[in-house]
N, C-alpha and C positions, 0 to 999 in steps of 0.2 A: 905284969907287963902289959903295954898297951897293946891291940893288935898288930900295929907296924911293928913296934920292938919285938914283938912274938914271929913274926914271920920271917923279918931280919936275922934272928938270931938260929932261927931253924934253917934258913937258906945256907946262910953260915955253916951248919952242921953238913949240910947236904954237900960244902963242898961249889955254891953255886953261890959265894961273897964274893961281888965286884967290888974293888976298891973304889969309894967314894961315890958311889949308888947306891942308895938306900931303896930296894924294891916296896912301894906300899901293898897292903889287902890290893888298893883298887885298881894299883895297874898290873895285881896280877889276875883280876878276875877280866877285868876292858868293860867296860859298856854296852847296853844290849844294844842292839841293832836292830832298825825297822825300815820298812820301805811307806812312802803313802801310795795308794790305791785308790784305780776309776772302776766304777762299776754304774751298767745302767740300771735304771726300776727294772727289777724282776729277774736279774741276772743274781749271780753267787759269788762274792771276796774270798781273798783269801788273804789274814792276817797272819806275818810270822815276823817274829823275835828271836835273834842269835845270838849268843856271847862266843864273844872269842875259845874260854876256856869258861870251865867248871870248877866252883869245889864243893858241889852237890848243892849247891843253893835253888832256891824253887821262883821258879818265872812265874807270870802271874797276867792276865789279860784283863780288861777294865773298858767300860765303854764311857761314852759320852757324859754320862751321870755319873761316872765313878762309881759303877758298880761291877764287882768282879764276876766274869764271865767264865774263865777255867784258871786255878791252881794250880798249875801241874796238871795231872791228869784227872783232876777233880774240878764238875760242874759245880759251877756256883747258883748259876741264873739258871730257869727254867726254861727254856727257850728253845723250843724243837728248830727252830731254823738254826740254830748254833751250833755247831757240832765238831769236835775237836779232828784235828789231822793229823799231825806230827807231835809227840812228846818226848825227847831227850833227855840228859845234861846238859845241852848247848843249846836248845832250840825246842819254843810252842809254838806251836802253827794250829789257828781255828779258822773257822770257814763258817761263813753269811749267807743262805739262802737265803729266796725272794727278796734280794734287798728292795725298801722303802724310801721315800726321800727321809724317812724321818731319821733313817740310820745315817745319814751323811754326820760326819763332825772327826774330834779326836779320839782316838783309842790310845790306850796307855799300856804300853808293855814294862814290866818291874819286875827288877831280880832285887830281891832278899839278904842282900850284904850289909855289911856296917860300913857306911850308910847306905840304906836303899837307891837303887840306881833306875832310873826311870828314860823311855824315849817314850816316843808320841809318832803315831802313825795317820795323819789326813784320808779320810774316804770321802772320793766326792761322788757322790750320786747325778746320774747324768738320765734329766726327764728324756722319757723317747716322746719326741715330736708323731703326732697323728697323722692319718694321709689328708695333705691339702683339698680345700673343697673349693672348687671355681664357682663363679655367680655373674650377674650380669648382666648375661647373654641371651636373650630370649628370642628375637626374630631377627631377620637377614635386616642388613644394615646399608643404606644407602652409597653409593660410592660417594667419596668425598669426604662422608659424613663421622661422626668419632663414635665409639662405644669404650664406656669402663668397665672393665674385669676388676674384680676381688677374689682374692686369693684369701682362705683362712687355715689356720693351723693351730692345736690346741695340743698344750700338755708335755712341751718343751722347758727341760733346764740344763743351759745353758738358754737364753732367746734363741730359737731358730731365726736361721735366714731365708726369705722367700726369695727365689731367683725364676724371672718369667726370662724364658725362651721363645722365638717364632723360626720354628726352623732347629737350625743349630746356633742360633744369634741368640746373641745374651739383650736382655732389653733393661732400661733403666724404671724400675717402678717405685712409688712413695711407700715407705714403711713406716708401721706405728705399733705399737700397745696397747690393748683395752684388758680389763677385767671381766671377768663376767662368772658368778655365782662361786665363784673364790678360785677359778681358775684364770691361768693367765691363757690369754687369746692373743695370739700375734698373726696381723694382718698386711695384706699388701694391697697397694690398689694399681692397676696400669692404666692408661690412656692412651686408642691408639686412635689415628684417622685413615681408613680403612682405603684403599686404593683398590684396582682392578685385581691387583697379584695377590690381594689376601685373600680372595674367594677360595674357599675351601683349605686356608693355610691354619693350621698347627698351633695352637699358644698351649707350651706350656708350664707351668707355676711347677718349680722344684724344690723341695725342703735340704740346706745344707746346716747339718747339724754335728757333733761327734760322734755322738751314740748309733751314727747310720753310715752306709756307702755312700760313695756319691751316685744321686740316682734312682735310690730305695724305694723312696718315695716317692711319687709325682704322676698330678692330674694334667689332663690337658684335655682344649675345650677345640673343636672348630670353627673356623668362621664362615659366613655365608652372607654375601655382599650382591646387592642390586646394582648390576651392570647399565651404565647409559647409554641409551641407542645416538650413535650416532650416524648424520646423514651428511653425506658431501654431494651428495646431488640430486635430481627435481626429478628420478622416474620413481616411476609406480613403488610402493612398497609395501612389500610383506613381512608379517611378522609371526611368529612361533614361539610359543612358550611350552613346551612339552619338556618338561624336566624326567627324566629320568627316573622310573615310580616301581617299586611291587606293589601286586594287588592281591588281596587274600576275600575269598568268596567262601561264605559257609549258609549254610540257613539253620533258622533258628528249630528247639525243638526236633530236630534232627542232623541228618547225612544228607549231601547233595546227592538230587539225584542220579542215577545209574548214564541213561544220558541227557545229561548235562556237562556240560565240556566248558570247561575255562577257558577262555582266550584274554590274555592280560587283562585288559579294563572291560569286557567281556564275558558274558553268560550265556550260552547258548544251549538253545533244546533242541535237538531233531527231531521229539518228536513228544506233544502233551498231552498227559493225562491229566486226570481229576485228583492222582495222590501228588501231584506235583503243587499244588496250593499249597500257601505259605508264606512265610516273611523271609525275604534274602537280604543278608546284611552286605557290604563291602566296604575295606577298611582300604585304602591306599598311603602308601607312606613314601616317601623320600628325601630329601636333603633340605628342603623348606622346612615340611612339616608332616600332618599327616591329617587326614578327611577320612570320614565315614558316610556311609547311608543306609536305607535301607527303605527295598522295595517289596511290595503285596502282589503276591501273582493269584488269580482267581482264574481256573479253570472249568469252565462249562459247557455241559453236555449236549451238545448241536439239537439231537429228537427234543430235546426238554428246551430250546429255544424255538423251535416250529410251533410247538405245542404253545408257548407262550404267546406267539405271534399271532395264531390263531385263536385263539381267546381275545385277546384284545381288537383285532379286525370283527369278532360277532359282536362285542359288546357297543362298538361304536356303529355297526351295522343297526342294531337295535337301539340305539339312542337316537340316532337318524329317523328311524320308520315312526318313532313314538311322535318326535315331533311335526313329521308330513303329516302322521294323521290326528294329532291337533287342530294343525293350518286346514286340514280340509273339513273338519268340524265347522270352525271359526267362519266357513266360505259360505256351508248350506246354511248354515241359521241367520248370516249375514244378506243372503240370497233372499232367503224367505220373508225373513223382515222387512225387508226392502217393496220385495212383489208385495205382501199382502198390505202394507203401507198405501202403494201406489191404486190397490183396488178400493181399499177404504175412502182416501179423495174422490176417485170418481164416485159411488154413490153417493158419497155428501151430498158433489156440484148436481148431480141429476136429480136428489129430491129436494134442491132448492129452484130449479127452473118450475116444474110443474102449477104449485101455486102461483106462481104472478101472472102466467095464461090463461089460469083459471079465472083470477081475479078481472082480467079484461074480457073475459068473455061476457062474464057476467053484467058488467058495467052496459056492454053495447045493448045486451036485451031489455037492458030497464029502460032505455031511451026509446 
């Protein structure tokens, strides 16, 4: 007998012949039953297959390759993240740690009857999107003037959505796709033109994906906008730029000293020694940006400046005397040379007069 004739006729026996229904095997075993399933990266599934009834036939699990996963209560595959849950008559239920995207696809649950009865269960693996990274933004922005944010996000499946906010306002920003090293990167770009009220206003880039809350995720950058002075009339004007600053004082190679007293943008000593030398650094920061410096204190010992001062007043004392008495060298010998010059002429002139007196006297006697 065929199987249906054979179950027919046993039904028959049992008392349980509907007239003109012919019960087959398979509408008395029904079809297994599956559900499909979401899971993100690195979450755990849970597959299960149920037949209405039993007549001890063996369920059977299968993955995307058609490779059987559990038997019944027997592992097929090797697979430490697989791990069986429920075994019945009616029902195998296994379970998927760390799920991977590479598990996303069909799984085949199948019972064992003439003919094999099969359903199929969908797992979709859902990428978790990363925290959004802002860019852009680098110094205070003219009033009037525009700045572009970029928004990035890596490592979403389904494509995340980027959503910029200012405030609690939603903003419209340009969205795209790029690749990059086999990962999908999805990006946003916004444009704003930066008026007085964005000075120090809020943008932030939110990831709306499934695999997260709303909210989960999200960076957000601040703004900081150059205010225009404006003047409606011709007196005097003053101006102030003193923004709002911490100031942090240390010195190098050591501890500030004991007193030394910070006053904000201020250092002060009551009172200096010689261990107080040193390099003092000062870092200042605020809503701009942030400046550093740093300054050399050299402390010295008053007696060892007398002393100093005093050496140097003998040595130019004694450069002084050296040269006076140079100058008065240079006088006598200049002196002398002179007088004994002056007495040399005279005897020349006087032992040239004598002979020509001579010579006329002589003349007159001869006559």
């Amino acid at each position: 007998l065929s199987p249906s004739l054979h179950l027919c006729w046993s039904l028959r026996s049992c008392g349980l012949w509907i007239p003109g229904l012919l019960l087959t095997h398979q509408s008395y075993t029904g079809l297994p039953v599956t559900t499909d399933e979401t899971v993100s990266v690195g979450g755990t599934v849970t597959l299960t297959c149920r037949v209405a009834e039993s007549d001890n036939s063996s369920l059977q699990w299968s993955n995307t390759a058609q490779q059987t996963l559990y038997f019944g209560e027997k592992r097929a595959l090797r697979d430490s993240r697989i791990q069986l849950y429920r075994s019945t008559s009616t029902e195998l239920s296994i379970t998927i740690a760390d799920v991977q995207l590479s598990d996303e696809g069909e799984y085949t649950c199948s019972i064992f009857t003439m003919p094999v009865r099969t359903a199929r269960a969908t797992v979709t693996v859902l990428g978790v999107p990363g925290k959004p990274q802002i860019s852009g933004f680098e110094n205070a922005v003219p009033e009037g003037g525009k700045v572009t944010l970029t928004c990035i996000s890596t490592g979403s499946k389904p494509p995340a959505k980027l959503i910029w906010y200012r405030g609690d306002q939603e903003l419209e920003g340009e969205r795209y796709r790029k690749c990059a090293d086999s990962l999908s990167v999805f990006v946003s770009e916004l444009t704003l033109e930066v008026s007085r009220s964005d000075n120090n206003a809020l943008i932030t880039c939110a990831v709306d994906h499934p695999s997260l809350a709303p909210g989960d995720k999200r960076s957000e950058q601040a703004l900081a906008v150059h205010l225009r002075i404006l003047m409606f009339s011709v007196s005097p004007l003053s101006l102030s730029c003193l923004r709002p600053a911490s100031y942090f004082w240390e010195k190098k190679d050591g501890e500030l000293p004991p007193l030394a007293k910070v006053d904000g943008a201020f250092l002060r000593f009551e009172m200096l020694n010689k261990s107080d030398n040193g390099v003092y650094h000062c870092r200042a920061d605020n809503i701009i940006g942030s400046s550093e410096g740093e300054y050399t204190l050299l402390v010295q010992d008053p007696t060892a400046m007398l002393s100093s001062s005093g050496v140097d007043h003998a040595v130019i004392g004694g450069v002084v005397a050296v040269i006076v008495f140079i100058l008065l060298c240079l006088l006598i010998v200049l002196g002398r040379y002179l007088i004994r010059h002056k007495v040399i002429r005279a005897a020349a002139k006087k032992n040239a007069l004598i002979p020509r007196l001579y010579g006329s006297w002589l003349d007159i006697v001869m006559i």
